[in-house]
N, C-alpha and C positions, 0 to 999 in steps of 0.2 A: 731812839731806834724807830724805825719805820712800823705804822701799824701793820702785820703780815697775815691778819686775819682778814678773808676775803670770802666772796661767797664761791664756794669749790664750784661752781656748775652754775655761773649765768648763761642767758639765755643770749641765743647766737640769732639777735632779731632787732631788726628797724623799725619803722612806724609803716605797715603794707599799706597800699591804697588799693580798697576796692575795686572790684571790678566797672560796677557800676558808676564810681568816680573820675574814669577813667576819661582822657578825650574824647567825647563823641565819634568823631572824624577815626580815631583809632578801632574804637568798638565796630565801628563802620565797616571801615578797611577790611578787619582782621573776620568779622564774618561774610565777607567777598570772600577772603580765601578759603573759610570753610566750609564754604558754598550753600549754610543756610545759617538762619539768626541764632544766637549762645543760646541753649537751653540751660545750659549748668555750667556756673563758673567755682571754681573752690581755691580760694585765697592758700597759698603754700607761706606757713609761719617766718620757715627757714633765713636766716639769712639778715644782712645788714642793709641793705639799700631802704632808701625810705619811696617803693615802688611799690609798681602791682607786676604779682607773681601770681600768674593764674593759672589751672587745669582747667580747662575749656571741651564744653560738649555740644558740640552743634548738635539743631533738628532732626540733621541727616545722620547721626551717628560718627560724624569722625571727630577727632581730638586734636587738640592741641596743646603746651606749655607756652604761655604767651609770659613775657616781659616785656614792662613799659614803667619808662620814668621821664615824670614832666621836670622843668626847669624850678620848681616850687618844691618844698623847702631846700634842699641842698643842689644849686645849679652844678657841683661838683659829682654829682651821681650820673650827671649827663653825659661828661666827657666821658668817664669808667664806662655806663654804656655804649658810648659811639668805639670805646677801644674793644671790648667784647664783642660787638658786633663785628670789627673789623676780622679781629682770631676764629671768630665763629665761620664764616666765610669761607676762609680758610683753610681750616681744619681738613685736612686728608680723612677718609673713612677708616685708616685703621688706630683714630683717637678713641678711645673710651668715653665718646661724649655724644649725647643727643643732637642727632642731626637736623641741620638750621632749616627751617621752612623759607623763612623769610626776614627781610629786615628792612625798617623803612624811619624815614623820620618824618613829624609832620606839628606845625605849629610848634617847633622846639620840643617836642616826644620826639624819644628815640626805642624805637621797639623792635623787640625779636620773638618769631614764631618758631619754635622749634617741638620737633615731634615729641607725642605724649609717652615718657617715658615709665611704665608701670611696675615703680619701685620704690624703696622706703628710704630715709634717712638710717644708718645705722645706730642701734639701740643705745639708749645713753641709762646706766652711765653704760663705759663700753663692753662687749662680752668677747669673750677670748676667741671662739671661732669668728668671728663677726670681724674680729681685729685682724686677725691672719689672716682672713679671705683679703681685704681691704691690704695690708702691706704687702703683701705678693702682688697685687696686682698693682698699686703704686712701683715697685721694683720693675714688672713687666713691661707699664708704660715706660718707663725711664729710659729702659734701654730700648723698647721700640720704637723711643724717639728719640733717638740717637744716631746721624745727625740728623738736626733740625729739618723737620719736613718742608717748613715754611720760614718765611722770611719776618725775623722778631727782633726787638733791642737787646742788646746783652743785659745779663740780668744788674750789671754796673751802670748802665749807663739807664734802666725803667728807675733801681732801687737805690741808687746811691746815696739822693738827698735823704731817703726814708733810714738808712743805715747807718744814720753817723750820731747813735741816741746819744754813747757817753760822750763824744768828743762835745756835742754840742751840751751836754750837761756839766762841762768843764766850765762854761762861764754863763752859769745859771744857777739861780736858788737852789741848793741842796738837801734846805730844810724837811725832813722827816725820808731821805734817801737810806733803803736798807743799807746797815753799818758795814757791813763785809765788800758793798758795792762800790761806798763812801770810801774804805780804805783802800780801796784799791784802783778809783778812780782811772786814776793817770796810766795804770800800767790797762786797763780795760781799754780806756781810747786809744792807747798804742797799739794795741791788737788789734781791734777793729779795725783802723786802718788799712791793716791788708786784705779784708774780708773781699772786698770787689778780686783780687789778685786770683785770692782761694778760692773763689767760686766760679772762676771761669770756665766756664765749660761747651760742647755743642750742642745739648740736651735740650730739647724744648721743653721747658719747666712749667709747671702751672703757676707755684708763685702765691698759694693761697689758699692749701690744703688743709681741710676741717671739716670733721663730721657732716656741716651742714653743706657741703661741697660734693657732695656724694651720694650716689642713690644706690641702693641693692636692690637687685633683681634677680633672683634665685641664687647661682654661684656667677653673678657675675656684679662686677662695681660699674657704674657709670658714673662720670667727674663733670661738671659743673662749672659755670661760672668761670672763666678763663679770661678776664680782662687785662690780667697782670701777667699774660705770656711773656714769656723770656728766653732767650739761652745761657745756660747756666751749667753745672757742676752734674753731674750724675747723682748723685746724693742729695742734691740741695730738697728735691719734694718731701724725701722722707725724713729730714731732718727738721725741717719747717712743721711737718705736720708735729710730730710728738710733744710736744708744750701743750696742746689742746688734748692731746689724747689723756696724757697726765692730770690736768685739770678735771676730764671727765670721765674719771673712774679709772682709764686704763694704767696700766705699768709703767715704772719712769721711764724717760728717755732713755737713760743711759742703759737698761735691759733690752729696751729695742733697736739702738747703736751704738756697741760696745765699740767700733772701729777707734784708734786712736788719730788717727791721723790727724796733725796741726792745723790742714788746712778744711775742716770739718768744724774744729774746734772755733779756729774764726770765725766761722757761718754762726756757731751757738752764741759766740760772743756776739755781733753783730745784730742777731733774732733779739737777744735779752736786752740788750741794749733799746733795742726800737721799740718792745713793748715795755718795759720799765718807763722809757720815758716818758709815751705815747703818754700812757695810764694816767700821766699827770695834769694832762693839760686836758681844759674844757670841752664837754662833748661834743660835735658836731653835728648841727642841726638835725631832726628827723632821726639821729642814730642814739637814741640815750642810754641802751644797754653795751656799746660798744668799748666804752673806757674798762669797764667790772671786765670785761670778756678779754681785754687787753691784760688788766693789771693780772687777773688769775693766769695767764699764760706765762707772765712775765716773773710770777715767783716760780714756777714750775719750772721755767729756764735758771732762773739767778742760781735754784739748788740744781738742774745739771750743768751751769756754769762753773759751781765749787767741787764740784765731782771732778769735770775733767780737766781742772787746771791744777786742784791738789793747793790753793793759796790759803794758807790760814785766817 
C-alpha cells in the first residue's frame, strides 16, 4: 500500500529571485514607470514560480506588485507568464483581480506590473470566517463571469493533456499506487474520460485556485495569478479549490460541495487523478516544494473521490 503519510500543510513556494537579481534592464524599466528609483522592494513567499514577486516602493511614494521571470531555471515559467500576461490584459474591471500596470518582455524576461494591492494571504491553517468570506465570493465571480467576458481556450482544450492522470497511469508503473485507486484503476480512467464533456461550460474560470492565489483585504478577496484562464463549468473554481482547502486545515470537500451531480463528480475524478499522478514524478526545476503540495492535495481528493462514488 502506498505510504499516505504526508506533510498536511507544505509550503505553496518556488525558489523567488530577488529583487536585486533581477535583469538590470527590467529594474530599469519598471522604475521609469514609477517615476523614481525602488526604495523598498519585499520579496512575496507565496506561490510556485521560481520568479521575482515583488512590493515595490518608489522614492516618490507610489507602489507597485511587479512579476518577472527570466528564461533560467525553468524556461517553462516563461510561457505561463507570457499566458498571464496575456489574461491580465484582458481582464474587464469587474474581475476580482489587481489591475495590470503594465507588461513588457525584455532579453527573454517576461514581466508584469500590476497595482499594489494592500492585503494578506488567507490565514493558514484556514479559519471559518476567512473561508466563507473567500467561497462566496469564489461563487460571486463565477456567475459574474458568466459568459466569458473575454476571449479563452476551453478549459478542454488549456487542460486535457494535464487531465488524463489514471488513463495515463494504465500503462505505467503502479508500484506503491494507493490500494483503493489500484483497484479500481480501469473503472477511474473510464470516468475521467468524460471530465472535458462535464466541464464544459461559458464561465471564465481561473483554473488554479489556492490560498496562495488570493489576497484579503478587509471583506473583500482579490484573485491572482490567472495564467491558466479558461472556459469552463460554473463549478469547476470551487470545486478545484477544495483539495487545498482540505489539506490546510479547512473542512472536506465534500461539506463544502455536497451537490451530487455526475458531471462534478468527473471534475473530482479528473483533479485526483492529475495530482495523484503529478505527485510521482520528479520535481521540476526551481519548484522543489511542488510535488509534497501536489501529493497532499491528491490524498485529500482520493478520500473525496471514495466519498462520492460510494466503490469499496
Amino acid at each position: 500500500m502506498e505510504d499516505m503519510s504526508v506533510d498536511t500543510n507544505p509550503p505553496a513556494s518556488g525558489s523567488r529571485v530577488p529583487w536585486h537579481q533581477v535583469h538590470p534592464g527590467v529594474r530599469k524599466a519598471i522604475e521609469k514607470l514609477l517615476g523614481a528609483p525602488v526604495a523598498e522592494a519585499v520579496t512575496q513567499e507565496g506561490g510556485f514560480s521560481p520568479a521575482a514577486a515583488v512590493r515595490l516602493r518608489a522614492a516618490n511614494g507610489r507602489r507597485a506588485f511587479v512579476k518577472a521571470v527570466g528564461p533560467e531555471p525553468n524556461a517553462d515559467a516563461v510561457r505561463i507568464y507570457r499566458a498571464e500576461a496575456r489574461v491580465a490584459a484582458a481582464l474587464p474591471a469587474s474581475v476580482p483581480a489587481p489591475r495590470l500596470l503594465d507588461t513588457f518582455e525584455l532579453d527573454g524576461w517576461v514581466v508584469m506590473a500590476f497595482e499594489d494591492v494592500d492585503g494578506r494571504h488567507p490565514a493558514m491553517p484556514w479559519q471559518r470566517d476567512e473561508l466563507d468570506l473567500v467561497l462566496a465570493a469564489v461563487d460571486r465571480m463565477s456567475a459574474a463571469l458568466t459568459p466569458s467576458p473575454i476571449d479563452v481556450p476551453t478549459i478542454e482544450e488549456l487542460m486535457g493533456e494535464s487531465f488524463q492522470g489514471w488513463r495515463t497511469l494504465l500503462g505505467e508503473d503502479t508500484t506503491g499506487l494507493d490500494r483503493w485507486a489500484l483497484r479500481h484503476l480501469g473503472a477511474l480512467a473510464e470516468l475521467e474520460s468524460g471530465w472535458g464533456r462535464a466541464a464544459m461550460g461559458d464561465t471564465l474560470v481561473h483554473c488554479d485556485l489556492r490560498a496562495d492565489n488570493m489576497l484579503i483585504s478587509g471583506d473583500r478577496v482579490h484573485v491572482v495569478d490567472w495564467p491558466w484562464a479558461c472556459r469552463g463549468a460554473t463549478w469547476f473554481d470551487r470545486m478545484a479549490l477544495l483539495p487545498s482547502v482540505g489539506m490546510q486545515g479547512g473542512p472536506p470537500p465534500h461539506e463544502l460541495l455536497p451537490d451530487p451531480d455526475p458531471d462534478i463528480t468527473k471534475g473530482v475524478v479528473a483533479l485526483a487523478g492529475y495530482f495523484v499522478r503529478q505527485a510521482r514524478q520528479p520535481a521540476p526545476p526551481g519548484l522543489p516544494t511542488l510535488r509534497a503540495f501536489q501529493r497532499a492535495q491528491g490524498v485529500v481528493a482520493l478520500e473525496w473521490l471514495r466519498e462520492r462514488t460510494g466503490w469499496a
